[in-house]
KEKE-3310 file (N, C-alpha, C; in steps of 0.2 Angstrom, whole numbers, plus 5000, padded with zeros to 4 digits):
npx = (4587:4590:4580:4575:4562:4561:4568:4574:4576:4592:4602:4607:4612:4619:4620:4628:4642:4641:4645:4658:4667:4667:4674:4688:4691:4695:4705:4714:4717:4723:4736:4739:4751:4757:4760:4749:4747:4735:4725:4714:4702:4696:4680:4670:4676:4679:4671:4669:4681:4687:4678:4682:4696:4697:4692:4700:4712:4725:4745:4747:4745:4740:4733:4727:4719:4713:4705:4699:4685:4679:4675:4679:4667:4659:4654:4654:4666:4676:4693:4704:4713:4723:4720:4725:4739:4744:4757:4766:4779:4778:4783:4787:4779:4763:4748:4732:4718:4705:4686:4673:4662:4662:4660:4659:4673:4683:4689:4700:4703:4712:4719:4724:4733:4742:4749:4754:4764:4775:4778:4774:4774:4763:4746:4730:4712:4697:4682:4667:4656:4651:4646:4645:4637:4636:4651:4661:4677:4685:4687:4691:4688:4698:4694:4676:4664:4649:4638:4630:4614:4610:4609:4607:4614:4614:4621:4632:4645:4642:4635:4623:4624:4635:4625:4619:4631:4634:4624:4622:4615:4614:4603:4592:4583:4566:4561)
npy = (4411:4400:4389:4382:4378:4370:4356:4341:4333:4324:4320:4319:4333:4327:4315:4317:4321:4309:4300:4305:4305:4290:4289:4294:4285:4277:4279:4284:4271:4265:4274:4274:4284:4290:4306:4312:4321:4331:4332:4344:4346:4360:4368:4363:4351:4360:4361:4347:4342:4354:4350:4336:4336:4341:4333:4321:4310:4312:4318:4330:4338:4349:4353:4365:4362:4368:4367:4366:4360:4367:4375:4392:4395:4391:4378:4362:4346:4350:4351:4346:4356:4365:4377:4381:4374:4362:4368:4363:4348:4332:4322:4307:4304:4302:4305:4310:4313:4324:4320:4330:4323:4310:4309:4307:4304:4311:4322:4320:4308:4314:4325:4314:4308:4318:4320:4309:4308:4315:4307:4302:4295:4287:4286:4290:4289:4299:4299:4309:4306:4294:4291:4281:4278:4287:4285:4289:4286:4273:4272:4268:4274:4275:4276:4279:4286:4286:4278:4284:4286:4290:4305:4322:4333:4345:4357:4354:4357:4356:4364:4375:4381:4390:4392:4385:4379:4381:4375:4366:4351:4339:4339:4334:4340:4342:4343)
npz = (4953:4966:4974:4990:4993:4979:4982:4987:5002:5002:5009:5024:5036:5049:5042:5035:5042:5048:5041:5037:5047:5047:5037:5042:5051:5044:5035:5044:5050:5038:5039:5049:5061:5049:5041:5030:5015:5008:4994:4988:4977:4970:4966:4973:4983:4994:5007:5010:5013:5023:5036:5037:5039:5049:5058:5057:5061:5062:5055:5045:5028:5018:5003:4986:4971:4956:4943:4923:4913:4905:4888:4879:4879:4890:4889:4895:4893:4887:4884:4899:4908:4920:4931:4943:4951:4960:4974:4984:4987:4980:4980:4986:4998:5006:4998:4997:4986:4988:4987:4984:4975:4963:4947:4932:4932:4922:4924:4937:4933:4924:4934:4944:4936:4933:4948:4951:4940:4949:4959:4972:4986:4991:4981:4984:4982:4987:4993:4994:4989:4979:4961:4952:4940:4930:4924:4912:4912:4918:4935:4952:4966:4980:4993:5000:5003:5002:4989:4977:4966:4952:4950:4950:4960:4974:4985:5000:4995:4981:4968:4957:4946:4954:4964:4979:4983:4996:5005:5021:5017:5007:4992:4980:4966:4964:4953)
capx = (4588:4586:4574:4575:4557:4561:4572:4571:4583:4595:4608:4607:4619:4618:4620:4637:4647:4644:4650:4665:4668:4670:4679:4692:4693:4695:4711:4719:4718:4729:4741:4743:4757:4760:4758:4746:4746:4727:4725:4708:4701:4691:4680:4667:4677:4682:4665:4669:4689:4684:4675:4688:4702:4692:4691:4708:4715:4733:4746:4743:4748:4733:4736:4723:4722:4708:4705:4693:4686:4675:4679:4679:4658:4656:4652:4658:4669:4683:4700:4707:4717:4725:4720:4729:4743:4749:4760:4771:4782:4772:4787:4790:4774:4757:4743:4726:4715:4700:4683:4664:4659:4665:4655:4663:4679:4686:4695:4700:4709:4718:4722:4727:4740:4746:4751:4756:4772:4776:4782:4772:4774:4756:4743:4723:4708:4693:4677:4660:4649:4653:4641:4648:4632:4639:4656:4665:4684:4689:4692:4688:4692:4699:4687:4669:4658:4642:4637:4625:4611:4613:4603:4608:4615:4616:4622:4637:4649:4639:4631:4620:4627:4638:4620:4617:4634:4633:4621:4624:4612:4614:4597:4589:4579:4558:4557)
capy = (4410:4394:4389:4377:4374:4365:4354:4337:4331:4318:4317:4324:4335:4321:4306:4317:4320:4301:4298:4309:4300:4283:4288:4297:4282:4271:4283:4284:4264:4265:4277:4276:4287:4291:4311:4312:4325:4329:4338:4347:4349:4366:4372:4361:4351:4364:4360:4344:4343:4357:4345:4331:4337:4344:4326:4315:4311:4312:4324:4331:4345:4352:4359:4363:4362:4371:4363:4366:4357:4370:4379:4398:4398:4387:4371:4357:4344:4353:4351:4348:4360:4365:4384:4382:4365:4360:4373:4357:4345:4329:4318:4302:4309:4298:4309:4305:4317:4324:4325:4328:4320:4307:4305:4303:4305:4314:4329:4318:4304:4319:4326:4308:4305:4324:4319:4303:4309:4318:4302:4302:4287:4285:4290:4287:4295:4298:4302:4307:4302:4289:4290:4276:4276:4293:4286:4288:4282:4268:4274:4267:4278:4270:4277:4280:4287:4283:4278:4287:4285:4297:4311:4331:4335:4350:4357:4352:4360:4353:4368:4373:4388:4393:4391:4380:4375:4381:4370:4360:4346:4338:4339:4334:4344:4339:4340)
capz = (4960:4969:4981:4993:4989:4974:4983:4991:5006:4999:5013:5028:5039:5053:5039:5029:5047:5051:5034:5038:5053:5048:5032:5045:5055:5038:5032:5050:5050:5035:5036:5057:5062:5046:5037:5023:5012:5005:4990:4987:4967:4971:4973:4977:4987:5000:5011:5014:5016:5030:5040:5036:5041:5059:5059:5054:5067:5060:5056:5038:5027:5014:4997:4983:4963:4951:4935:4920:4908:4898:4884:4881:4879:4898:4888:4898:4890:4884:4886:4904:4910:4927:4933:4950:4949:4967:4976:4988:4983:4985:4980:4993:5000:5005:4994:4996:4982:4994:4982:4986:4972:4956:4942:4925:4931:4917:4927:4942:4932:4924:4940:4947:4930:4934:4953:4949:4936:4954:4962:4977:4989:4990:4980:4983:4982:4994:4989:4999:4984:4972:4956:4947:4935:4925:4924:4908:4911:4923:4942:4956:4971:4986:4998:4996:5010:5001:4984:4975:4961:4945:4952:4951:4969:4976:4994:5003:4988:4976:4965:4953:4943:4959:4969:4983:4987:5005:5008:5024:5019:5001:4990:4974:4963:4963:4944)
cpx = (4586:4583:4573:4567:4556:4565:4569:4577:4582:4598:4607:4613:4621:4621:4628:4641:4648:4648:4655:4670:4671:4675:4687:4695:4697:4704:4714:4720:4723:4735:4745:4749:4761:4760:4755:4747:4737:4729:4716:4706:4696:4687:4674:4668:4681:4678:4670:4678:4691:4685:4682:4692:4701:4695:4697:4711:4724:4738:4745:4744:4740:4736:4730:4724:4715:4710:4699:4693:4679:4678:4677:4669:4656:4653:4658:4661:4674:4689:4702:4712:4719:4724:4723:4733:4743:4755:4767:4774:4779:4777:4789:4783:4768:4751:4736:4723:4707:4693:4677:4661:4664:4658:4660:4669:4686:4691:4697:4705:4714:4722:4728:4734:4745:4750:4756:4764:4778:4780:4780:4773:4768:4752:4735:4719:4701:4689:4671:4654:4653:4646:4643:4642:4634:4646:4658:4673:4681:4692:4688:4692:4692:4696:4681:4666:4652:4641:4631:4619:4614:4606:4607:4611:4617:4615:4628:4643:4649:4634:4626:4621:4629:4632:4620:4623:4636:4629:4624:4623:4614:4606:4597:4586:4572:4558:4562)
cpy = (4403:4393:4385:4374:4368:4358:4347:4334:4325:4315:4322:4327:4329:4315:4309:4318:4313:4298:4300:4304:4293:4282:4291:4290:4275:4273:4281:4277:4264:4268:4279:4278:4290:4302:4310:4320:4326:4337:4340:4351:4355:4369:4367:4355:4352:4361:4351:4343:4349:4352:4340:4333:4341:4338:4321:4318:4310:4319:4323:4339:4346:4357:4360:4365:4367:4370:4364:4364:4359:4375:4388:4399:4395:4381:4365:4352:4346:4350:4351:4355:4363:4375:4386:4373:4367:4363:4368:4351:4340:4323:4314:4302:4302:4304:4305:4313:4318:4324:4324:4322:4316:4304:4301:4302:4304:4319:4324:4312:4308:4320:4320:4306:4311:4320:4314:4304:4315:4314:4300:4294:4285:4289:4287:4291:4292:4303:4303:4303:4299:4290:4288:4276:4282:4291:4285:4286:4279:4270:4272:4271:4273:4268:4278:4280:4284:4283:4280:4287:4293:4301:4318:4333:4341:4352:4353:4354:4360:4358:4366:4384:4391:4393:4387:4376:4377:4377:4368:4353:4345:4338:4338:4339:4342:4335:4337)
cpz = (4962:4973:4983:4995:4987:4975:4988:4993:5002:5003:5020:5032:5043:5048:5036:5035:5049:5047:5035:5043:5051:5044:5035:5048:5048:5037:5039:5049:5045:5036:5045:5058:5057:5043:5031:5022:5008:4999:4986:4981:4969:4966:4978:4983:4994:5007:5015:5016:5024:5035:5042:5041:5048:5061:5060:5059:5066:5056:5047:5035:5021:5009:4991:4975:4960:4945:4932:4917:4902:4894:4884:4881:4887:4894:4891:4892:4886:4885:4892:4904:4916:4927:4939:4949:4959:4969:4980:4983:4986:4983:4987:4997:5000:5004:4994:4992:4984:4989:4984:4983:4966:4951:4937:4925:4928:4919:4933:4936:4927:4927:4944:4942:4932:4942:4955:4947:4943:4959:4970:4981:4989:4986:4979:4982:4985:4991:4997:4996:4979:4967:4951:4939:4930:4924:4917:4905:4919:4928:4948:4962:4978:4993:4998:5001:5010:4992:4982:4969:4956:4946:4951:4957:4970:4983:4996:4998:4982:4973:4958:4951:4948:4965:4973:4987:4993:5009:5014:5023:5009:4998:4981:4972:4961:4958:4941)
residu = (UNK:UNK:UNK:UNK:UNK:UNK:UNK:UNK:UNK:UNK:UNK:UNK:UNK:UNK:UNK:UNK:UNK:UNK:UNK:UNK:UNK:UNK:UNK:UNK:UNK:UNK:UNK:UNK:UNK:UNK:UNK:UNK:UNK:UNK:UNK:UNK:UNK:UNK:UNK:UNK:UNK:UNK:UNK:UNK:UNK:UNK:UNK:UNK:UNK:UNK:UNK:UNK:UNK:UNK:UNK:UNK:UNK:UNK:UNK:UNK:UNK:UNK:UNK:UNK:UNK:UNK:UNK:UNK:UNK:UNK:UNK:UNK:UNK:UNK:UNK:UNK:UNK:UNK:UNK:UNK:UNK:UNK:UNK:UNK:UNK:UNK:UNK:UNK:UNK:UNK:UNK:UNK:UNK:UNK:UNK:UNK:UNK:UNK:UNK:UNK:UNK:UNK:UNK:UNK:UNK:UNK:UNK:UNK:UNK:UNK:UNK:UNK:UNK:UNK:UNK:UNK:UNK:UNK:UNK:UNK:UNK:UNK:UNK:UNK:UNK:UNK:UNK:UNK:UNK:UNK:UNK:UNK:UNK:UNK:UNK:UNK:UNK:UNK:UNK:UNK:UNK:UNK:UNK:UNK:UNK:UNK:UNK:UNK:UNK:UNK:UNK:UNK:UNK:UNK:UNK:UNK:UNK:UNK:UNK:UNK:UNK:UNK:UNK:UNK:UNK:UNK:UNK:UNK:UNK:UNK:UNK:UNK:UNK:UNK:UNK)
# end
């Protein structure tokens, strides 16, 4: 079980709506008057696409994916694979790819080649944390709320065995 104890604030709720905020204001400056389409890798980021989309001040449809990339024991690194694909046709379409976090982005430039071969007019992607120092492929996402050191993070969608991700505040681990 976890315990908020063992935990030391990273982000706080006050610091991730500002963050929301300006990254809503940064999206709208692009895409004024236009419809985005946002597409939400689940599950962790439900939490903040929530918020987001409170927030964006434009018109806007919302569809979500679930992808896994462990094998049949839950060891991570396996084989992508799509457990939910996109339900809309996102052909012609400006697509922004909604995500809490990027580390290695090894399920995310999957997801991005998947959407891609869909023919979408735009397609970018919109992160709350960037954590470039984990990254194993080549992706720089277009927006970036805050970039983050290579720590553990938990809260705001961001678990720890399905733990913590209700969080509203993001948090590290002591030890």
């Amino acid at each position: 079980m976890l315990d908020k104890d063992s935990l030391i604030t990273y982000i706080t709720e006050e610091e991730i709506q500002k963050t929301i905020r300006d990254l809503c204001r940064e999206v709208e400056q692009d895409y004024q008057g236009e419809k985005v389409t946002l597409i939400c890798p689940l599950k962790g980021s439900i939490f903040f696409l929530s918020d987001f989309v409170r927030e964006l001040k434009l018109q806007q449809e919302i569809d979500f994916v679930q992808l896994s990339n462990r094998d049949k024991y839950g060891e991570r690194g396996a084989d992508i694979k799509f457990i939910q694909d996109i339900s809309v046709d996102i052909s012609g379409r400006n697509v922004i790819i909604v995500e809490e976090i990027i580390d290695t982005a090894r399920t995310l430039s999957f997801l991005k080649n998947r959407l891609l071969a869909a023919a979408p007019k735009s397609l970018k992607i919109l992160t709350l944390l960037d954590k470039p120092a984990r990254r194993v492929i080549s992706l720089k996402p277009d927006y970036i709320g805050r970039t983050v050191e290579d720590r553990y993070l938990i809260g705001y969608g961001m678990d720890q065995e399905e733990e913590g991700r209700a969080f509203n505040q993001i948090y590290f681990l002591k030890s």
